[in-house]
C-alpha positions as CSV (number, residue, x, y, z in Angstrom):
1,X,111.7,1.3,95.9
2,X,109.6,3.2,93.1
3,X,107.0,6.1,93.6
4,X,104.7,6.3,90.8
5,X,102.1,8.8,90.2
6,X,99.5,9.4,87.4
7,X,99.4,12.1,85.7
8,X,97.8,12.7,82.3
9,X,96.2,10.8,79.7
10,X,96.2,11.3,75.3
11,X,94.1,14.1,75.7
12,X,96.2,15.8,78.0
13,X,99.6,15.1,77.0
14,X,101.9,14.7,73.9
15,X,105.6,13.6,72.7
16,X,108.6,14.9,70.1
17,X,111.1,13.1,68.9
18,X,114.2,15.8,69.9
19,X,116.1,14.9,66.8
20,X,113.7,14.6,63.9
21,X,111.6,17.8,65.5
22,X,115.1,19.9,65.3
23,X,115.4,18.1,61.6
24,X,112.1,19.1,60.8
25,X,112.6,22.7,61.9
26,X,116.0,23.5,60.5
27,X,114.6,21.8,56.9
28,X,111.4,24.1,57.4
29,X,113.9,27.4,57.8
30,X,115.8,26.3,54.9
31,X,112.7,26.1,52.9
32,X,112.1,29.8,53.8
33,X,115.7,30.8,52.7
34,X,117.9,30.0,56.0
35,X,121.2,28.9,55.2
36,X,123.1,26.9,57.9
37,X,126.7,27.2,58.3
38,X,128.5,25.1,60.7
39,X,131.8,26.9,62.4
40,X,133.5,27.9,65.8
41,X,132.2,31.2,66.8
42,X,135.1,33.1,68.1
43,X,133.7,36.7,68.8
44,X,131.5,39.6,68.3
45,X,132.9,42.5,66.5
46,X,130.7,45.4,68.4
47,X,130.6,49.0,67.4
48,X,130.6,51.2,70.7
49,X,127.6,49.4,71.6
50,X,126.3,48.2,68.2
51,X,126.2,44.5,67.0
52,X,128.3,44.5,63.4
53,X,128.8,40.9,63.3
54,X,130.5,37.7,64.6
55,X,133.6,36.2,64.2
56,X,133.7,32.5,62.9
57,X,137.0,30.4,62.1
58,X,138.9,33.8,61.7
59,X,136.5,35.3,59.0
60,X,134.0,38.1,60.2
61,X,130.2,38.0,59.1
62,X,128.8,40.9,59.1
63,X,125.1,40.4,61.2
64,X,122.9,43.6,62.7
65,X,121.4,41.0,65.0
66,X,123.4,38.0,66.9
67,X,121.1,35.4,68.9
68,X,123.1,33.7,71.4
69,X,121.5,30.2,71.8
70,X,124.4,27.8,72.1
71,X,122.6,25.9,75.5
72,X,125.4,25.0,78.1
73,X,128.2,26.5,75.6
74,X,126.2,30.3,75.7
75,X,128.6,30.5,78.8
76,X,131.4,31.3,76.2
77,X,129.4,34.3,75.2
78,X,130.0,35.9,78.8
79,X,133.2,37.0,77.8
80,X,131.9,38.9,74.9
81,X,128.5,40.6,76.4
82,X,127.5,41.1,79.5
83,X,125.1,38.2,80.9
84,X,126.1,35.7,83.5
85,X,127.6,32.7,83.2
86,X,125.6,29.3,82.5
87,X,126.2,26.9,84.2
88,X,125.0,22.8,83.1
89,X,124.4,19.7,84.4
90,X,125.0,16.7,82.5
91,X,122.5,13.9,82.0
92,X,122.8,10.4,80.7
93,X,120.1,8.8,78.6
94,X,119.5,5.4,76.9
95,X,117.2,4.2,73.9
96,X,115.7,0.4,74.2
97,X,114.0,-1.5,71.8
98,X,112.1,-3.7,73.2
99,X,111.1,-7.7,71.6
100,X,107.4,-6.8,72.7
101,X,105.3,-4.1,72.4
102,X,105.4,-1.6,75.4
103,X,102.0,0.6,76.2
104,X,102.3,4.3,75.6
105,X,102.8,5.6,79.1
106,X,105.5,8.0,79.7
107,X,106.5,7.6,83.5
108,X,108.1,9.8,85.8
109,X,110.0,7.9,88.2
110,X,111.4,8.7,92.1
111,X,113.5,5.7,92.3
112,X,115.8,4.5,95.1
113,X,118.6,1.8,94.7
114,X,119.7,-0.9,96.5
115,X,122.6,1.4,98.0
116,X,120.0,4.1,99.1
117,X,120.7,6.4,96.4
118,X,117.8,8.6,94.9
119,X,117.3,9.4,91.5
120,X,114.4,10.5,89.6
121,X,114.9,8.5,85.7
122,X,112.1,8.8,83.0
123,X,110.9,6.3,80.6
124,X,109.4,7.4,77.3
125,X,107.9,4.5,75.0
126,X,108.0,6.1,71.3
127,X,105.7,5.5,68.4
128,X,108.3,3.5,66.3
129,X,108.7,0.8,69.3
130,X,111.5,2.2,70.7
131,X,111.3,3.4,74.6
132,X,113.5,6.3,75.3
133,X,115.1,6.5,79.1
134,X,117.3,9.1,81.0
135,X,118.4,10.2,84.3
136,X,121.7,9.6,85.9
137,X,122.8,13.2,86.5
138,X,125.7,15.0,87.5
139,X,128.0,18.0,87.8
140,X,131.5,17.5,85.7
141,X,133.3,19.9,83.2
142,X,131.8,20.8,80.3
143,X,133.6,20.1,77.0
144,X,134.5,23.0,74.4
145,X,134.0,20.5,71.6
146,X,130.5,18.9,71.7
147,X,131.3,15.9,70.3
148,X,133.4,14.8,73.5
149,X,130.5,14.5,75.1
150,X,130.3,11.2,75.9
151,X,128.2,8.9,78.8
152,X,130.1,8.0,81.9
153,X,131.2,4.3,82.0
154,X,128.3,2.2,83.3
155,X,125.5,4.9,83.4
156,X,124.0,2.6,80.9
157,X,123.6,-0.3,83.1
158,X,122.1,2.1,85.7
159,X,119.6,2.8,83.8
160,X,119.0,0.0,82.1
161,X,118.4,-1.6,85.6
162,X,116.1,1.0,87.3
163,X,114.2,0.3,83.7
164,X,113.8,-3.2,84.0
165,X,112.4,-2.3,87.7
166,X,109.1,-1.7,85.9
167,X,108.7,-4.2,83.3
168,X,110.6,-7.4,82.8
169,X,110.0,-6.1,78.8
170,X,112.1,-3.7,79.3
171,X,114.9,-5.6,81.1
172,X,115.1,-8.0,78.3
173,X,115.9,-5.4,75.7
174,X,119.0,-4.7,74.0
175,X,120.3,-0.5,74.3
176,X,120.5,0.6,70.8
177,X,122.0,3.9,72.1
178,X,124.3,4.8,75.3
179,X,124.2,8.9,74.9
180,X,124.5,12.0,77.6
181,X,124.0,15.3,77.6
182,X,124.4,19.1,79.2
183,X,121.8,21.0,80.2
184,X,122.0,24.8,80.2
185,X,121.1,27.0,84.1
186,X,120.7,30.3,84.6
187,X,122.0,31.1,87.8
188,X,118.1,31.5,89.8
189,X,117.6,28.5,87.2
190,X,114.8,30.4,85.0
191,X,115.5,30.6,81.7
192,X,117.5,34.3,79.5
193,X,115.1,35.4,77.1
194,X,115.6,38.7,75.8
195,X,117.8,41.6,74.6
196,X,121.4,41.6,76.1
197,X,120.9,45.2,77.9
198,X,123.3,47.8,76.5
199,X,124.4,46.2,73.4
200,X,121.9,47.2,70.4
201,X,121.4,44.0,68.6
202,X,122.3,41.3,71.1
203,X,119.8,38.7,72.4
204,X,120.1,35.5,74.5
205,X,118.0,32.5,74.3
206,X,119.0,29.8,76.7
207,X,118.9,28.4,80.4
208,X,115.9,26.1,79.9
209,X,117.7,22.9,81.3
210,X,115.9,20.1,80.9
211,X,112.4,21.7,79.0
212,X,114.5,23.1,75.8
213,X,113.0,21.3,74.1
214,X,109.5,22.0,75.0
215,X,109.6,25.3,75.4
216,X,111.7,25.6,72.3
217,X,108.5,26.8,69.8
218,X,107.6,29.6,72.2
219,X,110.8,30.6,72.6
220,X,111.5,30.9,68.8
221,X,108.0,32.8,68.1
222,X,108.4,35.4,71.2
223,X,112.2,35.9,70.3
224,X,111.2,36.7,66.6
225,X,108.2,39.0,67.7
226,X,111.1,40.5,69.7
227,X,113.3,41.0,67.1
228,X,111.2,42.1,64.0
229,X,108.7,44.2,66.4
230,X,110.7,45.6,69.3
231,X,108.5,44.3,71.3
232,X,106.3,40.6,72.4
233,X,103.2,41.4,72.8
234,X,101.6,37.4,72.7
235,X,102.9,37.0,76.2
236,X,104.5,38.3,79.2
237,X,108.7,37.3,79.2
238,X,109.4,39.8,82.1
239,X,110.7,37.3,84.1
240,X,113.2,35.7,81.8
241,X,115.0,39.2,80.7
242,X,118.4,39.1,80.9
243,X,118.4,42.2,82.5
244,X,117.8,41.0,86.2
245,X,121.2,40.1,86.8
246,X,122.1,43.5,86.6
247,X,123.8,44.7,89.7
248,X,120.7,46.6,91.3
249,X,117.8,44.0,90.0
250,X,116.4,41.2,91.0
């Protein structure tokens, strides 16, 4: 069966495009004078308790500040500093382009299946025709290399069926993409945003899971303000310092 409830209209809700948003960013910091380099971070060289730089592919960059944003992967960086371990989930997701134009509803689903299983899948129609839908999660290893993460056999189908639930549209279109994903979890599942506490120079950005995206603008601006100022003073991040897991905090 499917649960459906209403829950916002244009004026009250909006939608990205994940990749050409990050495009549009990353092109926007490079107009500014970022540079990108791609690479294997292997380390932090650290001074006492001083940042000097990171280690990537064997050569050392020297870097007064270090951001560790890496999403699931920041669990890497656990070895280096001291924050906890992230853990992920992973998350399939499926792109259809429909022969027929589909309204503009993004829908939040609680869906059962024929076997009794529950799932809660999410279908987002896009501007350029296409209609975006994911679900399907579950706990399995992580990958060190990014690029073998790939969607478990048949997830696809899954969704493709629980899809076609809601509009026989839908069912009749062809998937354009099969893709998954891992989503990043702070142990009490709140996101790390903040200085690394005792190491001068180290910060951590991550744990969002599913609302990286999202949240990714504030995140950026209060993490700069953080940075260049010492302090954020545009809004309370108290509960995401990285500090809490400290033995003695909450």
């Amino acid at each position: 069966g499917i649960n459906a409830e209403y829950g916002g209209n244009s004026t009250t809700t909006a939608q990205v495009h994940p990749r050409k948003f990050t495009e549009s960013l990353l092109n926007a910091a490079k107009e500014k004078g970022a540079t990108l380099q791609i690479g294997t971070v292997e380390g932090l060289k650290i001074s006492e308790t001083t940042i000097k730089g990171v280690i990537v592919d064997g050569k050392f960059i020297e870097a007064d500040v270090v951001v560790i944003a890496m999403g699931p992967w920041s669990y890497q960086a656990s070895a280096w500093l001291p924050i906890p371990r992230i853990e992920n989930i992973k998350a399939h997701s499926i792109i259809l382009r429909p022969q027929v134009p589909i309204s503009p509803h993004a829908i939040f689903l609680s869906y059962e299946s024929e076997d009794g299983k529950e799932s809660d899948p999410e279908v987002y129609p896009r501007q350029d025709g296409d209609v975006y839908v994911c679900g399907e999660s579950e706990h399995v290893e992580l990958p060190i290399d990014p690029k073998d993460v790939l969607p478990r056999d048949g997830a696809d189908g899954k969704l493709k069926k629980m899809a076609g639930r809601l509009s026989s549209a839908l069912e009749a279109s062809e998937i354009c993409v099969s893709q998954a994903c891992f989503l990043p979890l702070s142990p009490d599942q709140k996101p790390l945003i903040g200085k690394v506490p005792g190491i001068e120079g180290a910060y951590i950005a991550t744990g969002h899971s599913c609302w990286g995206i999202l949240n990714s603008p504030a995140t950026g601006a209060v993490m700069a303000e953080l940075i260049i100022d010492g302090k954020v003073t545009s809004v309370d991040i108290g509960k995401f310092d990285p500090a809490r897991f400290l033995k003695g905090k909450k």
